[in-house]
N, C-alpha and C positions, 0 to 999 in steps of 0.2 A: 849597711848601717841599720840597727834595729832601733826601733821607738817603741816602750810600754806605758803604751796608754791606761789609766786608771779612772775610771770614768762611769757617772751612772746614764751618760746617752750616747753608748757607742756606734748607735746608727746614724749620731748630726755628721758621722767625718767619711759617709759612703761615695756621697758625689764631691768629695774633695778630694779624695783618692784616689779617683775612676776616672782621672780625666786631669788634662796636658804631659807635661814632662812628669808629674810626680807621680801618674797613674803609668806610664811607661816604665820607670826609674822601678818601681815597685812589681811590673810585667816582668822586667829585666833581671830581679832577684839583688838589683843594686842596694834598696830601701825596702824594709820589712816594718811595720805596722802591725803589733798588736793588742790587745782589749783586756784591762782585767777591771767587772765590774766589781761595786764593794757590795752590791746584794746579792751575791754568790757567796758574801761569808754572815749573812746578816743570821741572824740564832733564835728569830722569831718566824711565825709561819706567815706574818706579812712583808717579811723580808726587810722590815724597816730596816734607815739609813741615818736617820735623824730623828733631833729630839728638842726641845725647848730648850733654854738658854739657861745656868745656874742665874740666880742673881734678879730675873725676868729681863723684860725685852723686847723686842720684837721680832716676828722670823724663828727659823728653824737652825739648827747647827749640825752637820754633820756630825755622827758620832765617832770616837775615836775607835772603837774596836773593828767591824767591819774596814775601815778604811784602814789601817795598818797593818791587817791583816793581808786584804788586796795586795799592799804593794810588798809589804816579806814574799807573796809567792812568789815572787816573780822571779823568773831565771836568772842565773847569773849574775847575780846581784848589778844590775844596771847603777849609773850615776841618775840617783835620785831629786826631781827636781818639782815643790813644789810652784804652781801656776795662783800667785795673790796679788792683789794691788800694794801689798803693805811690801812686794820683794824688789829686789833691784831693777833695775831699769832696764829692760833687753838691747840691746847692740850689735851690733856686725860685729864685733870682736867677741860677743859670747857664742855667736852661731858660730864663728873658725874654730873658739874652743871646744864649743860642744861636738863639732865636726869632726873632730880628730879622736872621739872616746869611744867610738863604737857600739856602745849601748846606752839609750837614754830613759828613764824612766818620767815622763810626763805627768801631775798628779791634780787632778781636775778638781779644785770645791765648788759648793754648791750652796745655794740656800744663801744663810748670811756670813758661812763661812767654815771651817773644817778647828774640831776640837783642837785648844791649844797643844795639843801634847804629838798631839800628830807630823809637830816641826821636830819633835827628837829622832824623826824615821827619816827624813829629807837632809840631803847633801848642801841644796841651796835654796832660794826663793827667788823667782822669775818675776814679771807685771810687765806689762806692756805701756804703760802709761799711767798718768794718773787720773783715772777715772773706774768706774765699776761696770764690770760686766753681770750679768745672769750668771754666768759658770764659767770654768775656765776653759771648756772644748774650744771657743775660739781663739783664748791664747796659745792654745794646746798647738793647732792649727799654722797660727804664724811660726811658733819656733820649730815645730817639725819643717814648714816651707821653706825657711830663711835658713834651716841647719841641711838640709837634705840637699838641697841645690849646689851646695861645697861639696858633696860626695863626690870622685872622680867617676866620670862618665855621665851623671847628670847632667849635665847641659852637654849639648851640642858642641859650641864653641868654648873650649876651656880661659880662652882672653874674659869671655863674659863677668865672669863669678869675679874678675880681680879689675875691671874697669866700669863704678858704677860708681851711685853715691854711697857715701860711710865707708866704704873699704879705704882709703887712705884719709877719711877727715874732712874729704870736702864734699858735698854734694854732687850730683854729673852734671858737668857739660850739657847746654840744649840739644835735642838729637831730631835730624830729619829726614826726610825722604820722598821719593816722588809725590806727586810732581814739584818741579823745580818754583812754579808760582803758584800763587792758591790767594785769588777775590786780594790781589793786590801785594802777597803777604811770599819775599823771597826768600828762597834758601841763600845763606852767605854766601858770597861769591869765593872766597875765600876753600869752601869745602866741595866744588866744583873743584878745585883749578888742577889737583891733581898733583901739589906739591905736599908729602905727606908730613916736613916739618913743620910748611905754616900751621899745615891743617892740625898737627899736637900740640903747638904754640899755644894756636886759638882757642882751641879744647881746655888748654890749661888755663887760661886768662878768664874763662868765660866760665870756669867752675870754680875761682877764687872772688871771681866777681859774684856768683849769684851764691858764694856762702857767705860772704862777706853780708850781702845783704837781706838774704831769709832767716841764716843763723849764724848770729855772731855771736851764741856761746861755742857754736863748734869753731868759728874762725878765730877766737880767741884762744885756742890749744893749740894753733898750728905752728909749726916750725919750718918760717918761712925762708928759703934760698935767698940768697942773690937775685935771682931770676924774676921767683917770684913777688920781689919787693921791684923791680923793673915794670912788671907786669903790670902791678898794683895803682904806679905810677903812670902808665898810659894811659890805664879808665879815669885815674884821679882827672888826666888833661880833658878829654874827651867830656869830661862832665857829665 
């Protein structure tokens, strides 16, 4: 899977690269990572990128020609995806889609924000939440991690990528490991014993339980079983 990054600081994403499963993945020739700056098209000899705001303001705005420029070069025409606070909300189910398109074009602004016209070159608009970053190289960042890691052969364990939170709606399950006690504080007895139904039972109870109670707008989408209305019932007893 390729990512074209469009970006004016393609050095912030070298030790993000270079290092765990996403710097192998990319060793491996699985995930390809690359950089197209917009002050490689900029038409002045100080290579400016931005410019004051119509209207006044405050802050700089990226200009529309270099940065449209950037991202037309780019091979193959990738699926272009501007990185704003004003775009939709990123999710486990954009990273599966964008996982399956084989080219991504990533498009970083900067300053107070990238000329309005610059959204008639983009397929879609990303944001990570609602708040403001400095640029988008960090959001840049998350959706390359969160889409690259569904590439087959990236992780290790292919169960991984489909047993975690957001992939079906709930959040995970508590997870643990050696040692068995810790200043008082035990592993369920339950995930010792070695029976692999209780222990998917418990898994399940215990990530209906903790969506139910950190986010209840996602447990409020769910389409709940039989089982899980059983389930639901136990903790309700338990108090």
């Amino acid at each position: 899977m390729r990512f074209d990054v469009v970006t004016l600081f393609p050095e912030m994403f070298g030790s993000f690269l270079g290092a765990g499963l996403l710097g192998k993945a990319i060793a491996a020739g699985l995930v390809e990572v690359r950089f197209t700056n917009p002050r490689d098209f900029a038409t002045d000899r100080h290579r400016t990128v931005d410019d004051t705001p119509y209207g006044g303001g405050s802050g700089m705005v990226m200009m529309p020609g270099p940065l449209i420029e950037a991202i037309e070069s780019l091979a193959d025409r990738p699926h272009r995806v501007l990185l704003t606070p004003q775009g939709e909300p990123f999710r486990q189910a954009d990273a599966e889609r964008l996982s399956a398109l084989g080219a991504i074009a990533l498009v970083c602004g900067r300053y107070e924000g990238v000329d309005e016209r610059v959204r008639a070159f983009v397929d879609e608009e990303i944001s990570l939440g609602d708040f403001v970053l400095l640029g988008g190289e960090v959001a840049a960042m998350a959706v390359i991690e969160a889409t690259a890691r569904l590439v087959p052969g990236v992780l290790g364990n292919v169960a991984s990528a489909g047993d975690e939170s957001h992939v079906a709606g709930l959040l995970e399950y508590p997870q643990y490991t050696r040692p068995a006690e810790l200043r008082g504080m035990e592993v369920p007895d339950v995930l010792r014993s070695g029976d692999h139904g209780a222990v998917a039972r418990w898994r399940r109870r215990e990530a209906l339980r903790r969506t139910r109670e950190r986010r209840p707008d996602l447990f409020a989408q769910l389409e709940l079983s039989d089982a899980d209305r059983a389930l639901l019932g136990e903790i309700d007893e338990e108090g």
